[in-house]
C-alpha positions in Angstrom: 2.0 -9.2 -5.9 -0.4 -7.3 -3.4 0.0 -3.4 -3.8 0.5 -1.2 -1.1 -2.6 0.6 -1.8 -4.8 -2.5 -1.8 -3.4 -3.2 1.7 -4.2 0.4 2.7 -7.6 0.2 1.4 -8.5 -3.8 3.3 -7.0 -2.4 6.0 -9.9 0.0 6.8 -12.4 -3.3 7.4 -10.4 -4.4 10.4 -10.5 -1.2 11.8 -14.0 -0.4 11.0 -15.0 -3.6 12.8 -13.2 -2.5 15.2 -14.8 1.2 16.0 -18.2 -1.5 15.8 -17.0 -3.3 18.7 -15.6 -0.3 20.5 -18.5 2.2 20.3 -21.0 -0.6 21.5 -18.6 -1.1 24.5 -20.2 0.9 27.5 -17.0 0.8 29.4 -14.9 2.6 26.6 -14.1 6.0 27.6 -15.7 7.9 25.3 -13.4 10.8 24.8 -11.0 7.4 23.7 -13.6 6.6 21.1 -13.8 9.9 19.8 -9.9 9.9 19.3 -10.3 7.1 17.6 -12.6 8.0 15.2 -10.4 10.8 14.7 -7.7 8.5 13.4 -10.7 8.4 10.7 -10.6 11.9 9.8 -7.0 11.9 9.3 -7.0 9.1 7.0 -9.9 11.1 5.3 -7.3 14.4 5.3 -4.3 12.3 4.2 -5.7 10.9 0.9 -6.5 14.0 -0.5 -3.4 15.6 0.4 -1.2 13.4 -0.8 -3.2 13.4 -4.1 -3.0 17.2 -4.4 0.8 17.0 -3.6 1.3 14.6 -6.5 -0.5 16.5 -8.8 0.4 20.0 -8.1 4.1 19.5 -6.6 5.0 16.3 -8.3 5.7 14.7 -5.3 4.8 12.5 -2.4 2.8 14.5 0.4 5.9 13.6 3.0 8.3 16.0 0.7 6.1 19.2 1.0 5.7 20.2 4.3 3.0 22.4 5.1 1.0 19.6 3.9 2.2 16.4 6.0 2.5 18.9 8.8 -1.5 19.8 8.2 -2.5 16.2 7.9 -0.7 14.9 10.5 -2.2 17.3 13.1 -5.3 15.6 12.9 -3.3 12.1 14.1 -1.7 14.0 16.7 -5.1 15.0 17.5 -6.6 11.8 17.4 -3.5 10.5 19.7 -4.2 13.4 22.7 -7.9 12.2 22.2 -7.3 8.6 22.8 -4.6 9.5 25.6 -6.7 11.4 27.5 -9.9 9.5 27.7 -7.8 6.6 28.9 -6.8 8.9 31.5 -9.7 10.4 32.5 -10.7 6.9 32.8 -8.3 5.6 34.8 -8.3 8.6 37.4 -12.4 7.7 37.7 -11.1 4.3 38.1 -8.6 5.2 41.2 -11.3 7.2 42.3 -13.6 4.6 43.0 -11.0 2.4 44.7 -10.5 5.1 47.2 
């Protein structure tokens, strides 16, 4: 049986092939790409959270909450990121059409 943390860890080709594709793209907003690359970061933040919460409070990092909460800002980060390069895209967009 596959392990959850194998998948984790294959998981992170796909999207590294992806931020390839994405960053060579020249119509990709680039505050998107950024936001993306932030999902990155957070996946850097998680692991060693979720490490130090096993080790130091015995349990997994969603059960001690000033850490999940600290992690998880950088997705919500990465999220406004993404959302608002899309946007900022699409008004450039309507503006053109005008």
């Amino acid at each position: 049986m596959i392990s959850k943390e194998f998948l984790f860890a294959f998981s992170l080709f796909p999207y590294l092939g992806f931020l390839w594709f994405l960053s060579r793209n020249k119509q990709a907003p680039k505050l998107a790409v950024i936001g993306f690359y932030m999902t990155l970061v957070f996946v850097g933040v998680t692991i060693p959270a979720g490490i130090y919460a096993k080790v130091v409070y015995g349990e997994q990092l969603a059960n001690v909450d000033w850490l999940h909460g600290g992690a998880e800002f950088f997705l919500t980060l990465s999220n406004i990121l993404i959302v608002l390069g899309f946007r900022q895209a699409v008004n450039q967009r309507r503006q053109l059409l005008k």
